[in-house]
C-alpha positions as CSV (number, residue, x, y, z in Angstrom):
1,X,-74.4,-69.5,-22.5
2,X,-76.7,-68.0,-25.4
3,X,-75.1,-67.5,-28.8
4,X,-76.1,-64.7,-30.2
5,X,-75.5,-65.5,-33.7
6,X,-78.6,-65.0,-35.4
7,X,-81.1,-62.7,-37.2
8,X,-84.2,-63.7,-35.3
9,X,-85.3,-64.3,-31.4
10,X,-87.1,-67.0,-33.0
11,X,-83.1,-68.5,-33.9
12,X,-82.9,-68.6,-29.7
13,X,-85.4,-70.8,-29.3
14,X,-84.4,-72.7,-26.3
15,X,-80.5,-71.3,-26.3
16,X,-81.2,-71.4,-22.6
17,X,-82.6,-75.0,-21.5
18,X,-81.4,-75.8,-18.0
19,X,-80.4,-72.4,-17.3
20,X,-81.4,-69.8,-14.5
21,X,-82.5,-66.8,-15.5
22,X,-83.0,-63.4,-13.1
23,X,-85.9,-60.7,-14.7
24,X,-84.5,-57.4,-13.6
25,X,-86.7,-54.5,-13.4
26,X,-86.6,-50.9,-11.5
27,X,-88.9,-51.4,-8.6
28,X,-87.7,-50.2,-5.1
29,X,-86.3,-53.0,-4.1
30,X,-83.3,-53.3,-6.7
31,X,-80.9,-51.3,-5.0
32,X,-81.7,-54.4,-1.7
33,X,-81.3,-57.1,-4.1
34,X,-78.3,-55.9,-6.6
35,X,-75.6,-57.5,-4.6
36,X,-77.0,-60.6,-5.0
37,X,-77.8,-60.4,-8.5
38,X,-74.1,-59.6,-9.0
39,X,-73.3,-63.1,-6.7
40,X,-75.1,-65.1,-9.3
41,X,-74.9,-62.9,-13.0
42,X,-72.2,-65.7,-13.6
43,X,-74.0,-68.8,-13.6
44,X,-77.6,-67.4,-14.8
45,X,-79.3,-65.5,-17.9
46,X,-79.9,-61.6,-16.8
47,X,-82.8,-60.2,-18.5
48,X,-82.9,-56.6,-17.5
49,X,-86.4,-54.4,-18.2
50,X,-84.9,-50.8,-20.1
51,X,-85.0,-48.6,-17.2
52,X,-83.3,-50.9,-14.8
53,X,-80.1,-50.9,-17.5
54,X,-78.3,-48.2,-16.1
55,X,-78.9,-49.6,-12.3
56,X,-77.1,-52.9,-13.4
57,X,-74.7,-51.3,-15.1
58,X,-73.3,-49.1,-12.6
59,X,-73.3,-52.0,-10.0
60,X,-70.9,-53.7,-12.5
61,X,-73.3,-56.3,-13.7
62,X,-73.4,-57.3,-17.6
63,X,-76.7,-58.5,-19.1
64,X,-77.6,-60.8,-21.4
65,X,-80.4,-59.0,-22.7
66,X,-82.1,-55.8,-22.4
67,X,-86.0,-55.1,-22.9
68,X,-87.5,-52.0,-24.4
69,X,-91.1,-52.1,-24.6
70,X,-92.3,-48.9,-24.8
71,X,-91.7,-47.5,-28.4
72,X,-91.7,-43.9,-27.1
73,X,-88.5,-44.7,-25.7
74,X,-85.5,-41.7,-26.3
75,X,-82.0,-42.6,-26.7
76,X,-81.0,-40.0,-23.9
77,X,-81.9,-42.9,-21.6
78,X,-79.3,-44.9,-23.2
79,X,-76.3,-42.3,-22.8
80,X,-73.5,-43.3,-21.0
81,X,-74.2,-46.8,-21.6
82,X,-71.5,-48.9,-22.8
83,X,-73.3,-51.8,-25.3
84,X,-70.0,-53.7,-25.6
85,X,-70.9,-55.0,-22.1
86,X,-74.4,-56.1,-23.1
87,X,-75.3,-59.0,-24.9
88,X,-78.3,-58.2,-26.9
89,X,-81.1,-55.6,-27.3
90,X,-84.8,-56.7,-28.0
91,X,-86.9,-54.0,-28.3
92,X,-90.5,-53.6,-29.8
93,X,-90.6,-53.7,-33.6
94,X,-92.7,-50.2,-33.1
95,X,-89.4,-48.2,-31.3
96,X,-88.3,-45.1,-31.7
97,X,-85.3,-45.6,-34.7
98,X,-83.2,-42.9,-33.5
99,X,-83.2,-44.7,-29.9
100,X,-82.6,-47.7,-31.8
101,X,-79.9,-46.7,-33.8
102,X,-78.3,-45.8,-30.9
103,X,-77.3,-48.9,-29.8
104,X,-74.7,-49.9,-30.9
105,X,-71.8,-52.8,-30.4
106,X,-74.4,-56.0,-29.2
107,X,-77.1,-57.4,-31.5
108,X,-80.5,-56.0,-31.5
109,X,-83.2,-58.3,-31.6
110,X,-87.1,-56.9,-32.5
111,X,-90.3,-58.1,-31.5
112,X,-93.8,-57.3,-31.6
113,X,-96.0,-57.0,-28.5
114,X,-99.5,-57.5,-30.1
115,X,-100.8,-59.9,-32.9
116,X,-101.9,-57.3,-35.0
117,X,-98.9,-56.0,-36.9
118,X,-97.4,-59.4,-37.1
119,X,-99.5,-61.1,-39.6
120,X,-98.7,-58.3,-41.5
121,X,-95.1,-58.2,-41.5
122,X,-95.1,-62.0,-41.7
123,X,-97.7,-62.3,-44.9
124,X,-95.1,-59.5,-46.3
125,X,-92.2,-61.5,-45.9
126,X,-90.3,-58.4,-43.9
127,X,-89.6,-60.1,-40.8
128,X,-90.1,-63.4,-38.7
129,X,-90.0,-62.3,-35.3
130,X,-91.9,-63.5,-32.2
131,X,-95.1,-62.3,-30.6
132,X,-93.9,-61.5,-26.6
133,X,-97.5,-60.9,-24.5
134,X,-96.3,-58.1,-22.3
135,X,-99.5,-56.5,-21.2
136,X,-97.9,-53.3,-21.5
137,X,-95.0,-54.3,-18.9
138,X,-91.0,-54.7,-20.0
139,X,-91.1,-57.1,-17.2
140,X,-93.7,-59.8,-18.6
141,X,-92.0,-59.1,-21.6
142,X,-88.7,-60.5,-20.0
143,X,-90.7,-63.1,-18.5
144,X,-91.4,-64.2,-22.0
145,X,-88.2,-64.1,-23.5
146,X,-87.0,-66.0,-20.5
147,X,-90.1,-68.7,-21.7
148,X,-89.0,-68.4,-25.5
149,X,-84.5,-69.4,-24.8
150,X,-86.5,-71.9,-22.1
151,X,-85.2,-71.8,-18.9
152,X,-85.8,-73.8,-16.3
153,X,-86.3,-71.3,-13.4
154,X,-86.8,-67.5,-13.2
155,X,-86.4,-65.4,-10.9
156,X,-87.4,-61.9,-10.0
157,X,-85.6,-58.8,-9.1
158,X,-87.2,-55.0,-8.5
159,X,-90.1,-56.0,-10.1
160,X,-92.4,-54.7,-6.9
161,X,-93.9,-52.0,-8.5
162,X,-96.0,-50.6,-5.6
163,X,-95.4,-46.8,-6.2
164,X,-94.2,-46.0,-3.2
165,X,-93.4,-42.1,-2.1
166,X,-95.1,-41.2,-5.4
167,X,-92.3,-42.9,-7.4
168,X,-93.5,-44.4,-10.8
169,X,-90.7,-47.4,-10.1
């Protein structure tokens, strides 16, 4: 299992060699696949894109880690949401601080999702965090994390984002 005794993803750096690890996100098709993601949450790494949280969650599945991209993010997403059953929160250098702050009882993790800022906070000294390409998706952002603690296999859950019935996941 990852240890999440540290300041820095960086610190995680391949915490999760050998390991399986299942990218969750909110497409369609979670609802299908959740009892099977609850069949192996035991024996793999569960990285969970934000807005699938509350979907895992309520199925009774505890993950590892939770991605928040989008820096617009409000904490009302996060209500109801018991973070003494995660085990950690990465989320964009760039979030919202009063979403945030709202986490509470797990670590919280940042990263930065472009190459710009980073130099900056790095030549500054504030913080050594990782660069996470995410082309604007939580999900490739999981996929990178999952890349960064080094597992050996990923697999992917919801992550069909075909808009269906003019849903946006």
């Amino acid at each position: 299992r990852v240890l999440f005794r540290s300041q820095s993803l960086l610190d995680l750096r391949n915490t999760g060699q050998r390991q399986t690890a299942i990218v969750v996100g909110a497409g369609p098709s979670l609802d299908q696949v959740m009892p099977e993601i609850k069949r192996v949450a035991d024996q793999s790494i569960i990285i969970v894109a934000f807005k699938a949280l509350r979907s895992l969650t309520a199925a009774g599945i505890r993950p590892h880690f939770v991605l928040c991209l989008d820096p617009k993010q409000k904490k009302r997403h996060l209500e109801g949401v018991d973070f003494s059953q995660i085990g950690a929160f990465v989320y964009e250098a760039a979030s919202n601080d009063e979403m945030v702050a709202s986490v509470t009882d797990c670590p919280t993790f940042p990263f930065v999702a472009s190459d710009l800022p980073i130099e900056i906070l790095r030549s500054l000294k504030l913080a050594d965090i990782p660069i996470m390409g995410t082309a604007g998706s939580a999900v490739h952002g999981a996929l990178q994390l999952s890349v960064l603690l080094g597992c050996t296999r990923v697999y992917l859950a919801g992550t069909d984002f075909g808009f269906p019935d003019n849903r946006l996941y």
